[in-house]
N, C-alpha and C positions, 0 to 999 in steps of 0.2 A: 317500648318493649322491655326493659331494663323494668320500670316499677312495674308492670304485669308481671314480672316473672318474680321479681323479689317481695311484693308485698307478700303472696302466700306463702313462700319462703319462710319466710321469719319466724311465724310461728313452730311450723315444721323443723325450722333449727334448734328451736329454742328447748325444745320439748325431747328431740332427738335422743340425746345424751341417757335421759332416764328410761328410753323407753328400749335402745338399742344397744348401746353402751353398758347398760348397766346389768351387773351378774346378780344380781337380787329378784327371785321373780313374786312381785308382788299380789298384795290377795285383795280378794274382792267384797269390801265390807259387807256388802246387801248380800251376798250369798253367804256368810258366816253369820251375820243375823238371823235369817231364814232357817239356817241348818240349828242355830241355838235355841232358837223356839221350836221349833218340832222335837228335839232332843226334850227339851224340861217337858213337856205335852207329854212323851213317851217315857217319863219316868214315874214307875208306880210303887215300886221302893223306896223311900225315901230315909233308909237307915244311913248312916253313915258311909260307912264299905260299898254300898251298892252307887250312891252316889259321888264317889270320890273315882270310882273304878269308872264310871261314864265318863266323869268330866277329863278323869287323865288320857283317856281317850280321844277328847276334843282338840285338849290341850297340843297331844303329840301329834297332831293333824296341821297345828297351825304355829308351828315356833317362833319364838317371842312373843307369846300370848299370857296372860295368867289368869288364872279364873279362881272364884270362891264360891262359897254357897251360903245362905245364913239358915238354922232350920228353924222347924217352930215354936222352939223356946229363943231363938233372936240369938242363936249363939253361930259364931262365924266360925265355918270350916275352909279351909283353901286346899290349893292345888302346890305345894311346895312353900316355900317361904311368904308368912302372912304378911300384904302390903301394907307398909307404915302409917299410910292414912286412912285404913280399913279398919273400927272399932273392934273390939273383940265381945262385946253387948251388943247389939242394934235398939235404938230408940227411933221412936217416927220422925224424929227432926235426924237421927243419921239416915235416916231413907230418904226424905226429903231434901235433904242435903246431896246424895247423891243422885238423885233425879234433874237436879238444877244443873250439879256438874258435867251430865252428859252433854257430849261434846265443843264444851267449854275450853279441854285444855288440849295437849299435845297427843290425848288418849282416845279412841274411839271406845265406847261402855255398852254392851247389850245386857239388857236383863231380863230375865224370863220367870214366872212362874214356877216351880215344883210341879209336877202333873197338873199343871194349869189349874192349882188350888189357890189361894195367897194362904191361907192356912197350916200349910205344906213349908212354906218360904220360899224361898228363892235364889238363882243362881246368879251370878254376873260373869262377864268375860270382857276382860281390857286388851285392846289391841292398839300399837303405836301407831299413829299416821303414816309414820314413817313407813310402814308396812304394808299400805295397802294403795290402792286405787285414787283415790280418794286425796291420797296425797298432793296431787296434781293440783294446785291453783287452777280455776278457770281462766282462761283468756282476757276474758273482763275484769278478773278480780288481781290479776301479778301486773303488778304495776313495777317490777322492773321489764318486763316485757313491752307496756304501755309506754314505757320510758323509749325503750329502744322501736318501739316502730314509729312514737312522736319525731324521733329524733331524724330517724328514717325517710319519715314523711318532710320533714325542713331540710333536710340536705335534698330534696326532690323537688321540693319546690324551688330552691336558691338554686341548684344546676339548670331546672327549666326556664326561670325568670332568664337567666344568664345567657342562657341556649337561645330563647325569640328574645333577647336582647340584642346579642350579636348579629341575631339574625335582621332585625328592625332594621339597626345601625348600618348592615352591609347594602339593602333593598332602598334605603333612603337615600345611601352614597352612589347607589344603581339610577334610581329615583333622578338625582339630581345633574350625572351625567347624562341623561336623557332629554333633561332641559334646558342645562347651559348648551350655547354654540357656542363651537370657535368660529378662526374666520373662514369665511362661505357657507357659515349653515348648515354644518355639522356636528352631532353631537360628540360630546369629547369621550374618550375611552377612558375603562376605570384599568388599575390592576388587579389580578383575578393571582391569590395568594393561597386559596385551597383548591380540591379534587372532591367538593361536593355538587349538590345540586344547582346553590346557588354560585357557586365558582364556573363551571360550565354554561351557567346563564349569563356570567360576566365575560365568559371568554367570545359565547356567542354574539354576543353585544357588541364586543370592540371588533371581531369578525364585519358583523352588518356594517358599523361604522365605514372600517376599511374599505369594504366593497363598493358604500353611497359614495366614498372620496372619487375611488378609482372609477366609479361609474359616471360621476359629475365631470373628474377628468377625460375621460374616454367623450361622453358627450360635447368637451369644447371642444379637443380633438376633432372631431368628427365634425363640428360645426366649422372651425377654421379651413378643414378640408374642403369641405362642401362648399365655401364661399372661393374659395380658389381656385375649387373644379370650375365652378358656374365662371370666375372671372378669367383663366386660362381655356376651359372648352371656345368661352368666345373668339378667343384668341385663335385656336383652333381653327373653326370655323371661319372668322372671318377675314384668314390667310389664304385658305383654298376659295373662297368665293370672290375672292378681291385677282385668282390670277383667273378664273375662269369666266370672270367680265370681263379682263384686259384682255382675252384669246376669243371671246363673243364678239368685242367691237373689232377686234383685227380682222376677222372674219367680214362681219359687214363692210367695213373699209378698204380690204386690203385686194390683191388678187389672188383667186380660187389656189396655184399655185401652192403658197403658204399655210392653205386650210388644213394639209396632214397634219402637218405638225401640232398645230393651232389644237386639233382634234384629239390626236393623241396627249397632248398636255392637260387637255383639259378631262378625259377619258381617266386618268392619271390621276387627277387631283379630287376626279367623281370619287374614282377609289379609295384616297384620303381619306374623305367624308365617307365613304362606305364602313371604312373599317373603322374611323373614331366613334361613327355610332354604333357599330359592334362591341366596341371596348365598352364604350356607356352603358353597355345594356347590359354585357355579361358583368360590368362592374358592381351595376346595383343587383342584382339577383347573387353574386356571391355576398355581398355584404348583407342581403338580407337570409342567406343559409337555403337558399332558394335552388344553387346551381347544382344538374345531376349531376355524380360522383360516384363510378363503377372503379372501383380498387382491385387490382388483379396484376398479379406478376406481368412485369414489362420487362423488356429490354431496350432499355435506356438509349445503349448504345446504337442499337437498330434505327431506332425511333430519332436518334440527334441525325444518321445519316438520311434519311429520306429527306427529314426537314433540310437538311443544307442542299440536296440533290433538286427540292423544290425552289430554294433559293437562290440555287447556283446563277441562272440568266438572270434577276435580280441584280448577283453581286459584279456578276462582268458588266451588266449595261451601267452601274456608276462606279466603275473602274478599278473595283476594288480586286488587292493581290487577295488572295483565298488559302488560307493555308490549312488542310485538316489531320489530325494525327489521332488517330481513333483505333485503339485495340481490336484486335481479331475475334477475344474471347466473349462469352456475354455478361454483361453487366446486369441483374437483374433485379428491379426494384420493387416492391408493393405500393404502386400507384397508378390514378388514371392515366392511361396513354392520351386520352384526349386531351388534358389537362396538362400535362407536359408538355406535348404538340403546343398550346396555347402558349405555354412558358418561352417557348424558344423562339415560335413568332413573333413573340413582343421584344425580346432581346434582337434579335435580328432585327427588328424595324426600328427599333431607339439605336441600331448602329448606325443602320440607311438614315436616320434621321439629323442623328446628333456627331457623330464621328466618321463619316467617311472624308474629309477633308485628310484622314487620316492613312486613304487607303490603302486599309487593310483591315481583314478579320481571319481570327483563327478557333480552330474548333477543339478542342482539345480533352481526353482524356489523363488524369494523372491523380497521384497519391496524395492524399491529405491524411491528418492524424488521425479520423472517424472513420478512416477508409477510403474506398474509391471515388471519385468526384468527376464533373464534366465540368468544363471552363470555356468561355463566351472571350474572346480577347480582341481588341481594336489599341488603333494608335492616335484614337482623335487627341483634343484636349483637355478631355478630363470633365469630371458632373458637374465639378464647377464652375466651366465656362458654361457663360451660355447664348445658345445659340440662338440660329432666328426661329429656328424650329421647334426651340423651347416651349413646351402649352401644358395642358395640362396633366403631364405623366401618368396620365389612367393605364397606361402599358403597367410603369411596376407597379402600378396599384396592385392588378391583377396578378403579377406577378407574386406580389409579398402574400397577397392573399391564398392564392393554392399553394402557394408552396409550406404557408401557415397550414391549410385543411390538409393536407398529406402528409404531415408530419414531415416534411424535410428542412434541410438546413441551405442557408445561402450565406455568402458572402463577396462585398464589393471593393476591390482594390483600386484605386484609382488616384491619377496623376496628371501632370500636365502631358506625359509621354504617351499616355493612354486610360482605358479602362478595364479590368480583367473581374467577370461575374463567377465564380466559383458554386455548384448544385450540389449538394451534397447528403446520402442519406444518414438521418439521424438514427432509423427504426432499428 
């Protein structure tokens, strides 16, 4: 943009000075030509007086001019003082002579006729260059202008060599981070040291980079996961099938008697397996973005008391003290009710699971630093023991996962004394 705009500049500059600047308005040789020949053409007197009275005429039309005349005896008459190198005789070599030196020197020369006789003689009129039109060098021919747009043109080329030079050199260094790996298969990122095109394509770069990492991470993640689920679902599974064989042959073996029990244990443990494979199911459908999600002002608080009202003959049949302290006022959140229902059911069953040895649970409302929160609290021994009931945690899978898609926050305190899960909104 810079040599489009400045190449036709230059000249425009250059020429500027004389044409704007300058308090001289100069004259236009080819029209004082023109007007000199029709003058000598219309001169039909050719006395003395009658032709000096013309010419002073021309003269005071056109200042710093000087004109002469020579008549037909070859004798030179002027216009104010006779110029030093004008004969006061004319011979055919002084005519000759000045026919050669027209526009030879610093002078522009017209000459004209007497009444367009040679007979008659003739007039002349000198005007300085410096006077006219004319003066102007052409573009092609000022060669200190030639000088200054060569020089012009090599400073444009040495800044654009320079320009797709750096630029080669940046694309190469792009180039080649895109071929080395580090380790695992990664291309390495560049530093991105300007705010151009190409700096934004470096930044995007080390961006993609990041992401392939964290995406390759997430991938093993997810692959470690998976082989855990698959190897604790077993475990899962084949704890509730192993007691509802042992209460199948008690059955065939035993007397009728015994069979409630036997029935109800095993009715009990169908439901285990009912609800692990409910977990499996909503598991993979959240992790594939798949699970429905109506977001709409809740009350939290409302929704914790139903669930524990649901749970309540749950928490007395395994013995547990209950203790719930729950505000009067409403708590009210932007998220699915159904999906919080979810969240508390799995907290409640990883209590019945893993901490009722504990028993106790409590329900609690209370203040955190982001605001109001609901809190899950047991006296078991804590996430790091583990129990028989330990499998494959698809409860807080579920859990981490809605509580990730609704923007909320969690947190898990826990100890040999107990465990306390903390729900908290982030919105």
């Amino acid at each position: 943009m810079i040599a489009l705009i400045i190449f036709p500049l230059i000249p425009a500059l250059f020429y500027f000075p004389n044409y704007i600047l300058s308090s001289k308005v100069l004259l236009d040789a080819e029209e004082i030509e023109r007007e000199w020949r029709l003058e000598a053409k219309l001169i039909k007197d050719t006395s003395a007086e009658s032709v000096k009275a013309r010419l002073q005429l021309l003269v005071d039309r056109y200042p710093g001019t000087e004109a002469f005349w020579v008549d037909s005896d070859r004798t030179t008459w002027s216009i104010g003082e006779r110029p030093a190198d004008i004969p006061e005789r004319w011979t055919y070599t002084d005519a000759i002579e000045l026919q050669a030196q027209t526009g030879q020197n610093d002078q522009l020369t017209f000459t004209a006729l007497l009444g367009g006789d040679a007979r008659n003689g003739f007039m002349t009129i000198r005007i300085p260059r410096s006077l006219t039109t004319i003066a102007d060098i052409p573009p092609y021919r000022n060669g200190t202008l030639i000088t200054i747009m060569a020089l012009v043109y090599a400073l444009f080329l040495l800044v654009s060599f320079l320009f797709f030079y750096r630029i080669r050199i940046r694309l190469i260094r792009l180039e080649a981070a895109m071929i080395v790996k580090e380790e695992g298969g990664f291309p390495s990122g560049v530093i991105s040291s300007r705010n151009d095109e190409i700096g934004r394509l470096e930044r995007s770069f080390n961006t993609m980079s990041s992401q392939l990492k964290t995406m390759r991470e997430n991938e093993r993640k997810e692959e470690e996961l998976r082989k855990q689920l698959v190897a604790n679902l077993s475990h899962d599974l084949r704890t509730p099938l192993t007691v509802i064989r042992q209460h199948v042959h008690t059955l065939l073996n035993m007397p009728s008697i015994s069979s409630h029990d036997s029935l109800r244990i095993i009715n009990r443990k169908l439901d285990d397996i009912g609800k692990l494979m409910e977990n499996l199911f909503s598991y993979s459908l959240l992790s594939a973005g798949k699970y429905p999600m109506e977001i709409k002002d809740t009350d939290v608080l409302e929704e914790l008391r139903n669930a524990a009202a649901d749970w309540y003959p749950v928490f007395e049949e395994e013995g547990l003290e209950i203790e719930i302290e729950l505000s009067e006022k409403r708590l009210v959140w932007q998220i699915d009710p159904f999906w919080f229902r979810i969240i508390i059911d799995n907290l409640f069953q990883n209590v019945i699971r893993h901490a009722k040895s504990g028993r106790y649970i409590g329900i609690f409302c209370c203040e955190e630093d982001d605001g109001m929160a609901v809190a899950i609290r047991d006296h078991g021994p804590g996430m790091t023991y583990r129990s028989d009931a330990k499998g494959a945690e698809i409860g807080l899978s579920i859990v981490s996962l809605m509580i990730k898609d609704m923007h909320l926050q969690w947190r898990i305190d826990s100890s040999n004394n107990g465990t306390t899960v903390y729900i908290g909104n982030s919105n």
